[in-house]
Each structure stands twice: as structure tokens, then as C-alpha cells.
N, C-alpha and C positions, 0 to 999 in steps of 0.2 A: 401420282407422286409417291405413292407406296410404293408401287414398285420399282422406281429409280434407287431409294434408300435400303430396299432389300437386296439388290445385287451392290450395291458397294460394301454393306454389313460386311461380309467378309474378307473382304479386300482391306479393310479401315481394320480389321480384329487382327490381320495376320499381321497388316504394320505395326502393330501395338505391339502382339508378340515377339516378333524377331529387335522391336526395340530395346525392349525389356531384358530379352536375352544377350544382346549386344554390350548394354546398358551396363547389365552384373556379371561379365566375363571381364572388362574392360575394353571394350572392343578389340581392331584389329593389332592395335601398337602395345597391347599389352605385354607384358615378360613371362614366362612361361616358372608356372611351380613348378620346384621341385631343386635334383644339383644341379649348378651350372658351375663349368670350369671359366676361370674368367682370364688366365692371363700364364704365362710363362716368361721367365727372363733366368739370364745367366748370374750363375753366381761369382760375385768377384770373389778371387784368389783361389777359385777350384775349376781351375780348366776341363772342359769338356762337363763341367756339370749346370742341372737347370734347377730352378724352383716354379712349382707348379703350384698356383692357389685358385680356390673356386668357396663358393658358400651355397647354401640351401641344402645339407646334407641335415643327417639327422644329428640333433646334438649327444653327440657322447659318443656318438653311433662309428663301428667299424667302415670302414672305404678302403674297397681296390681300387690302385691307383693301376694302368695297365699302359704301358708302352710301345708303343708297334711304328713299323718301319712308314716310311710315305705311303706306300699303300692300304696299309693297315691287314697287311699279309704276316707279317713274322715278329712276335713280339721281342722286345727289345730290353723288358725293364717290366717288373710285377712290385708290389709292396702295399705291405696292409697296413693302416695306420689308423688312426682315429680323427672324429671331426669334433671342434672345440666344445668343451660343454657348456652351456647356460651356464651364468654366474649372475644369481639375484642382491640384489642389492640389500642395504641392512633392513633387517624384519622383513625379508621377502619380497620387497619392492624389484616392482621394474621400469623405475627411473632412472636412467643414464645417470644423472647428477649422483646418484644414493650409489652408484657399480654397478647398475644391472649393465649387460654387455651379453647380447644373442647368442646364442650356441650357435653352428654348424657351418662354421669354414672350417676348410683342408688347406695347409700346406705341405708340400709334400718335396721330397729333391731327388733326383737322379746324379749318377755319374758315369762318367767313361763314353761320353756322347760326341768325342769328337770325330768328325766326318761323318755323323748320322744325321738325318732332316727327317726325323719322328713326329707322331702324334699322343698323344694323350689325352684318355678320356677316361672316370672313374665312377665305380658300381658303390653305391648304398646299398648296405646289405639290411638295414630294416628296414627299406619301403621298396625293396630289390628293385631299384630304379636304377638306369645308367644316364649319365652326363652325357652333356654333346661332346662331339671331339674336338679336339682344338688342337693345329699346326702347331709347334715348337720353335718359337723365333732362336735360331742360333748365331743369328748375326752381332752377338753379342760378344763371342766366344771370341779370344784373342789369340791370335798366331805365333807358337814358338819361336824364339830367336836362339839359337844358338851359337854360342863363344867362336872364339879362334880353335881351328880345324878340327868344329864340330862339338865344342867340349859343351858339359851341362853345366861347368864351374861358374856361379853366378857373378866370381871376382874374373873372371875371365867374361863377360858380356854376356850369358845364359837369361834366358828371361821366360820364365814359365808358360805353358799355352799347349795348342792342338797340334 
């Protein structure tokens, strides 16, 4: 009987272990630290332009924001910005209710993106980590109409777009 319970020992210890560490990563559906870019949409009334926002960067902290072509061969669009700072609530609190409000989303905008299907993906430069990439929905971006024979005159039927 000993020795049925000494070859499972190990067997019963490595289960414990890899549970424990399963356990305290979150397992596999967890969200991964660090930036994540979350989202692109078009801006109304500035044709051909995007807004890019994402959170997990660092608060206060600088971000390249970096634009490349569908392949992610020829950049399209660079810009340094900053991610939000922490703002503690009154006497230091970080209760929502009192103002506290997290630091470290980006937002960030492009222009001049009409007939380009881009990605974007941005570098924290304090924990020199880069975001994932993420496609650029442009099907947002609305299609020039122009007037009678061709004109931009908006009293003539012009209607701004790509």
C-alpha cells in the first residue's frame, strides 16, 4: 500500500502545482497586462480621419502611436502623445464616487486616410512595451458628393468625404 501512494505523490503534487499556477495567472481567458489598443472609429466631420483609443499604458507616460499600411510594411502616420494621468480623488482617495479616475488610456487621431486600410499599434515608452495591432475600420469614412459639373460649392450640392 506504500507503495501505490508513493508513485501517485508526484502525480497529486504536479496537479496542485500547475493548479495554483493556473489559479494566480487567471487562467487561460485571462486579459493580458500591459497596452492594449481597443478600438478605431471615424471621425465625423473630418473626412479621411480616425480616432484611435486603447488603456493599460502608463499613466502620464509618453506613447507612439505608429501607422502602417495593411501589411504593416510602410508607415503611414507616427505621433507622440501622452496616456491620461491618474487623478486621485479629494485627500488622495481612490474612490470613483470622491474623482478618482485611472490613468493610462490614449487617444489619439490621424488624418488624410482616405483610400488607405491601415493598422495601428502603439509603444509605451516607460515599460517599452508595444500594443497589439489592430486593423482600422474605415468603413465609417463617408464618400464625396460633388455639385453640378464637379463643383465643391456646398450651395451647389458639395458634401464633404473621401
Amino acid at each position: 500500500m506504500n507503495r501505490v501512494l508513493h508513485h501517485r505523490f508526484p502525480y497529486v503534487l504536479a496537479l496542485a502545482l500547475l493548479s495554483i499556477v493556473l489559479i494566480g495567472t487567471g487562467g487561460a481567458g485571462a486579459t493580458p497586462a500591459g497596452p492594449t489598443l481597443k478600438g478605431t472609429a471615424a471621425v465625423a466631420g473630418l473626412p479621411g480621419s480616425i480616432a484611435v483609443t486603447g488603456d493599460g499604458f502608463t499613466p502620464g507616460g509618453r506613447i507612439y502611436v505608429a501607422l502602417y499600411d495593411l501589411w504593416g510594411a510602410k508607415l503611414l502616420g507616427t505621433r507622440w502623445t501622452a496616456a491620461s494621468p491618474t487623478v486621485y480623488g479629494r485627500d488622495g482617495s481612490i474612490d470613483p464616487a470622491a474623482g478618482f479616475a485611472a490613468g493610462g488610456a490614449l487617444a489619439a487621431r490621424f488624418a488624410g486616410l482616405c483610400g488607405a486600410t491601415p493598422m495601428v499599434r502603439a509603444y509605451d515608452e516607460a515599460t517599452e512595451t508595444w500594443s497589439n495591432l489592430l486593423d482600422v475600420d474605415t468603413t465609417g469614412f463617408k464618400i464625396a458628393h460633388f455639385g453640378a459639373d464637379g463643383s465643391v460649392d456646398p450651395a451647389r450640392g458639395y458634401l464633404p468625404g473621401c
